[in-house]
C-alpha positions in Angstrom: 5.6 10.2 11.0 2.1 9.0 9.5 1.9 5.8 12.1 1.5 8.3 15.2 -1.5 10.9 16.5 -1.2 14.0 16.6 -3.7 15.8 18.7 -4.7 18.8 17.3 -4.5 17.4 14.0 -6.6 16.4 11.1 -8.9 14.5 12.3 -9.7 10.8 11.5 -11.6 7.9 12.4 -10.9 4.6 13.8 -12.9 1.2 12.7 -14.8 -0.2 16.0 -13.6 -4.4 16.1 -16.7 -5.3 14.1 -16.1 -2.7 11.6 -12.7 -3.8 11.5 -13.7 -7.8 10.7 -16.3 -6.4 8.2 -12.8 -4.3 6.7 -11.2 -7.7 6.8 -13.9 -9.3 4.9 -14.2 -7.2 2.3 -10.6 -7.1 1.4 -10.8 -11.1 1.4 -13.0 -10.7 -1.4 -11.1 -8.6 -3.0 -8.3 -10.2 -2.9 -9.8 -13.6 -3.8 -10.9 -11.4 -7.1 -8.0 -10.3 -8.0 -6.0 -13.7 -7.6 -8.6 -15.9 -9.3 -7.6 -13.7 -12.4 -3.6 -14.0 -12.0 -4.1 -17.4 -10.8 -5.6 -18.1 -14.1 -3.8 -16.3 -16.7 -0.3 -18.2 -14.9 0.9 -15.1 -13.7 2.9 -15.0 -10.2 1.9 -13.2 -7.0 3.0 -13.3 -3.2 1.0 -11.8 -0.6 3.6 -9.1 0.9 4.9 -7.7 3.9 1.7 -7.4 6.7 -0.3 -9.7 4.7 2.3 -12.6 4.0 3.1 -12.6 8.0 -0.4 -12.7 8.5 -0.3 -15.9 6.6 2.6 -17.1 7.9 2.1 -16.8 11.8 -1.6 -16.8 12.0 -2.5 -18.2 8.9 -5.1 -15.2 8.2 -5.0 -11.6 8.7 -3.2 -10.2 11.5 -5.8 -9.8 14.1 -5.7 -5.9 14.3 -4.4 -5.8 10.5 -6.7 -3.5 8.3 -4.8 -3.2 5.1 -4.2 -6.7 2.1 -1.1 -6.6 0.2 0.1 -8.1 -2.9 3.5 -8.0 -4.5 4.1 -9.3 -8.6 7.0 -9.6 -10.5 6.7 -6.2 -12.7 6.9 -8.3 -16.2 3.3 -9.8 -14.9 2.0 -6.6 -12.8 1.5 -5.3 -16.7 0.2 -8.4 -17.9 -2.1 -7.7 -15.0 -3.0 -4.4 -15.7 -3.5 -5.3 -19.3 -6.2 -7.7 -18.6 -8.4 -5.8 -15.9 -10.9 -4.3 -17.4 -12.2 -7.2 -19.2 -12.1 -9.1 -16.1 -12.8 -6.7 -13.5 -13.6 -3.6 -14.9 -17.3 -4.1 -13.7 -16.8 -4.0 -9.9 -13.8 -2.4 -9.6 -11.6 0.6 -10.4 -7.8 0.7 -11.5 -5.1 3.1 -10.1 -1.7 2.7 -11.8 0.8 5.1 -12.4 0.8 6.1 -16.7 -2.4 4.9 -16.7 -4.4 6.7 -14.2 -4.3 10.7 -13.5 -3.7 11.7 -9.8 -1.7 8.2 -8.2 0.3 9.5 -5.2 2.9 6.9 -5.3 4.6 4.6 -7.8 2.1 1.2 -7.2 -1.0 -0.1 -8.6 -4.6 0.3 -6.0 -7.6 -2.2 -7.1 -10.7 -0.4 -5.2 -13.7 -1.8 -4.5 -16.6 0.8 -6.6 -19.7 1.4 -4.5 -17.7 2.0 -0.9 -15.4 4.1 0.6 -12.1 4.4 2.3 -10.4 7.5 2.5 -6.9 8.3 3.2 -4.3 10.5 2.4 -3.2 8.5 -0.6 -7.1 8.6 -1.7 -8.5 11.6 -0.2 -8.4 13.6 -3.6 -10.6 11.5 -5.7 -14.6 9.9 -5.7 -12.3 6.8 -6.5 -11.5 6.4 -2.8 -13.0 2.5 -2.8 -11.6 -0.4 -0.6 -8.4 -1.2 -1.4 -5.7 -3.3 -1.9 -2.1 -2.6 -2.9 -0.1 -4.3 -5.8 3.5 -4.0 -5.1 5.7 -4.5 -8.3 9.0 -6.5 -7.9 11.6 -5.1 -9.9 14.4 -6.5 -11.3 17.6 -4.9 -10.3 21.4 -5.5 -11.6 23.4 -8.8 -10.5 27.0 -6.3 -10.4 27.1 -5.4 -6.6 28.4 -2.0 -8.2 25.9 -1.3 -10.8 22.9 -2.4 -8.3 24.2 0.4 -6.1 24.0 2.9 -8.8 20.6 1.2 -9.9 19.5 1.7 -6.0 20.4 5.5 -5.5 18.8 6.5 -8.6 15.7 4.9 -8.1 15.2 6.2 -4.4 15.6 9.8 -5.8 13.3 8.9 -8.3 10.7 8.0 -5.6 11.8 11.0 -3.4 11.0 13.4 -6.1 7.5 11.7 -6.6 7.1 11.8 -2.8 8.4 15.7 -2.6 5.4 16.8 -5.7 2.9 14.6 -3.5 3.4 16.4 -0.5 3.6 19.6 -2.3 0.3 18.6 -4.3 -1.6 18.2 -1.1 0.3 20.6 1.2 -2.5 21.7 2.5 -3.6 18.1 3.8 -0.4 17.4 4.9 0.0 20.7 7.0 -3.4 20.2 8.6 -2.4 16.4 8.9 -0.1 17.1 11.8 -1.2 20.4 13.0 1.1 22.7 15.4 3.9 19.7 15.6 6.9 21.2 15.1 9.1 18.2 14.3 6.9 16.4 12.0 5.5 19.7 10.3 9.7 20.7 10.0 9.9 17.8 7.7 6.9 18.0 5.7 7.8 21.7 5.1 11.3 20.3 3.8 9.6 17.5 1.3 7.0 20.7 0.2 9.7 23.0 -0.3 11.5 20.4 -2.6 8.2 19.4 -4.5 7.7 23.1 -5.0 10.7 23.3 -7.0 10.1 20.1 -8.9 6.2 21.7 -9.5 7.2 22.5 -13.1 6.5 19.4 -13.7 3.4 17.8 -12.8 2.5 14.9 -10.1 1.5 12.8 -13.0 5.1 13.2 -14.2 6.8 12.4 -11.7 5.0 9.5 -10.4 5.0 8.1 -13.5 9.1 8.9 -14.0 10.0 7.1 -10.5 7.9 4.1 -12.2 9.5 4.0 -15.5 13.0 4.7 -13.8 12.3 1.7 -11.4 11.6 -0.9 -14.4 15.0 -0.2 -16.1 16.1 -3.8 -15.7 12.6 -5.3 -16.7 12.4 -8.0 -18.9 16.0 -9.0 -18.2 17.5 -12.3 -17.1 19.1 -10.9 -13.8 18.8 -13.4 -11.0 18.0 -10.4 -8.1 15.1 -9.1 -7.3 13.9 -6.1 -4.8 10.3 -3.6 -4.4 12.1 -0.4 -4.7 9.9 1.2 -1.7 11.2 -1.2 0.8 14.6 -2.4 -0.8 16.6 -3.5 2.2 13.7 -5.9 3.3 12.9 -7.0 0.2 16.5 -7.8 -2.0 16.7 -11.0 -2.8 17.2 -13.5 -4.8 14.5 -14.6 -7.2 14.4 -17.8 -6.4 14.2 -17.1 -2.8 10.8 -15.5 -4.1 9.6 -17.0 -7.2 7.9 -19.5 -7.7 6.0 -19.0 -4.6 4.3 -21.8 -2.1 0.9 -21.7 -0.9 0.2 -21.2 2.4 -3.1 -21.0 4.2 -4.9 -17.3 4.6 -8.0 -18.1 6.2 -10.2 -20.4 4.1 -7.8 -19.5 1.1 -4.0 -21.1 -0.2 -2.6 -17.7 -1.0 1.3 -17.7 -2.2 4.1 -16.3 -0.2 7.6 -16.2 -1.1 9.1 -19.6 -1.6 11.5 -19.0 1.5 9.2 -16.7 3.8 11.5 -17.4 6.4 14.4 -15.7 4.7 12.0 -13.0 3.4 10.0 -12.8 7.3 12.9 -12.2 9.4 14.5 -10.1 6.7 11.1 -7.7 7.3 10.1 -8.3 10.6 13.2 -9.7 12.3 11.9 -12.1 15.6 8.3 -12.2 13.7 6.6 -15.1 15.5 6.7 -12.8 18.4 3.7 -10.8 18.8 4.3 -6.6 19.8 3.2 -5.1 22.7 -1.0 -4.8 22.8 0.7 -1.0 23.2 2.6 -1.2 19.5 -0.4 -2.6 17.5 -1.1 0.2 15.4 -4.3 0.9 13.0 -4.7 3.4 10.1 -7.1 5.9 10.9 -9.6 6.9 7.6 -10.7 10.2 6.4 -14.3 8.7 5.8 -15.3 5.2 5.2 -18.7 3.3 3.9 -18.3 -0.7 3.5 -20.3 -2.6 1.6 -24.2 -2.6 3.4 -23.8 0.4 4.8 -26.2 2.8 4.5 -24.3 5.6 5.6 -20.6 6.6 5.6 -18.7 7.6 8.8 -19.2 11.3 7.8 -22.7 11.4 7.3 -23.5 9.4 10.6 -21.6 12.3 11.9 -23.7 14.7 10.5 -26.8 12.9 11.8 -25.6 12.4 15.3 -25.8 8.4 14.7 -22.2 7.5 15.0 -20.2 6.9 18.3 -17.8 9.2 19.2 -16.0 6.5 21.1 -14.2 5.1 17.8 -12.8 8.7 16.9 -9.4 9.2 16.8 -7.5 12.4 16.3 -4.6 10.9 13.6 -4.0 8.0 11.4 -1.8 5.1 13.0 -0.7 2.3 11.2 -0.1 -1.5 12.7 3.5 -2.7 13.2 3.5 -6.4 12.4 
C-alpha cells in the first residue's frame, strides 16, 4: 500500500541522484558508528534484508537503495541499547520500544541529531534524524507445533501495535492516500480496530508486541526468525550466526553466514536486477542532510528548491 503514489495524496518529496548518494553517505557513517560499538563490545550483527543484498550482489548499497538496515540477535540488541548513551549519546538519538515514548513499530531507530528525515514512522516527533533500523532476531520454539502457536500470537501482537498506530495518526494516514478507495478501505479497517484497542495507549501496545516477541529470549533453541518478516527470515541459527564479512563499499560488514540460503529465501532470483520500472524509492515528508542549510520545506517556502524532484506519494525500492 505504502510502496505506491497516490495522486491526490499527501504529498512528499523525492531525493534528486546527488541527494540520494549524499543519503547514502550519511547512512555509511552511521552505520560504521554503530558497528564500531557492537564490533567492540563482541556483540553479533548482520546487515539485513535491502542492505545485506546490497552487499552481496553489488558489494555496496543498492544503487537506488535509500534506507541501511541491521538485524541483532535480541539477547545483544539489549546489550546494545544498554551501552548507547555512553557511546553514542552525543551524536545521536535512541528510539526503542519501553524505552522511548511515541515508537510506531516494535524495532530500535539510531537517528542522526542535527538533520532531518521525515516519514510516516517519524513524522510526529523533532527526533525525525537520519536513520537506520535495528531489527531484533528472536528466538522462536524448536517444536514445529509450539513455533506455530509462538507465530500466531506474535503477529497479533504486531497487528494490534499496527491497528493503535494507524489509529494514532489517522489523520496522516487518511490524508496519506487521499480519495483511494481501496487503500483508504483498509486503513479505515486497521483504524477502526486501533480505535477499539485506544483504551490502551500506543506506548502499550508497541511495547506489548515487543515483550510478547522475546518470550523465547535467552533460551537455547536452535531457530531463529525477525517476527515482522517471519517467512523470509526463519532459520536456523547457525545458518545466521556467527556471520561472515562481506564487502559494503570500503567496509567488511557481516551478513548471515549462509546469505545464499537467507537471499533467495527474501529475494528469490536476487542476482537478477528488476525492471528500471520496479526500482522504487521512499518518498520523505521533509528532509535536511548534514551541510545543508536548508530543509526541503523551507527551500519550498523560499522558491529555491526544484519542483522537478517532487513526488505526490512515498514509494519504496524492491530489491
Amino acid at each position: 500500500m505504502f510502496k505506491r503514489s497516490y495522486p491526490d495524496g499527501l504529498k512528499t518529496y523525492k531525493l534528486n541522484d546527488d541527494q540520494l548518494h549524499e543519503l547514502q553517505e550519511t547512512l555509511r557513517i552511521i552505520a560504521r558508528d554503530v558497528i564500531e560499538v557492537i564490533e567492540s563490545n563482541r556483540l553479533q550483527y548482520i546487515l539485513y534484508a535491502g542492505s545485506a543484498l546490497g552487499a552481496v550482489r553489488h558489494h555496496d548499497f543498492i544503487p537506488w537503495d535509500d534506507d541501511l538496515d541491521i538485524a541483532m540477535p535480541r539477547e545483544d540488541l539489549e546489550k546494545f541499547i544498554g551501552l548507547f548513551d555512553k557511546e553514542l549519546g552525543s551524536r545521536y538519538w535512541l528510539s526503542t520500544p519501553g524505552i522511548t515514548s511515541g515508537c510506531r513499530a516494535p524495532m530500535t531507530k539510531v537517528l542522526l541529531k542535527d538533520s532531518i528525515l521525515k516519514d510516516r514512522n517519524t513524522h510526529h516527533t523533532k527526533e525525525c534524524g537520519v536513520s537506520i533500523d535495528i531489527f531484533p532476531y528472536e528466538t522462536v520454539p524448536d517444536n514445529r507445533i509450539l513455533r506455530e502457536v509462538f507465530r500466531i500470537h506474535s503477529l497479533a501482537a504486531g497487528l494490534a501495535a499496527s491497528c493503535r498506530w494507524f489509529y494514532e495518526d489517522r489523520s496522516m494516514y487518511r490524508a496519506y492516500v487521499g480519495t483511494d478507495k481501496d487503500a483508504l478501505s483498509v486503513i479505515n479497517i486497521k483504524i477502526r480496530i486501533g480505535w477499539l484497542l485506544s483504551f490502551r495507549s500506543l506506548d502499550y501496545w508497541v511495547s506489548k508486541a515487543y515483550r510478547v516477541w522475546s518470550k523465547y529470549s535467552g533460551t537455547d533453541n536452535r531457530m531463529i526468525a525477525v517476527i515482522a518478516r517471519w517467512n523470509e527470515t526463519l532459520a536456523m541459527r547457525q545458518d545466521v550466526f556467527p556471520a561472515i564479512k562481506m564487502r559494503f563499499g570500503k567496509e567488511d560488514w557481516c551478513v548471515p553466514a549462509k546469505y545464499d540460503d537467507a537471499m533467495k529465501a527474501f529475494f528469490g532470483d536476487y542476482m537478477k536486477l528488476p525492471p528500471e520500472e520496479d526500482r522504487e524509492s521512499h518518498g520523505f515528508f521533509d528532509a535536511k542532510l548534514p551541510g545543508w542549510a536548508q530543509s526541503i520545506s523551507e527551500q519550498i517556502e523560499s522558491s529555491s528548491y526544484d519542483q522537478n524532484s517532487h513526488v505526490d506519494s512515498e514509494t519504496k525500492h524492491n530489491a
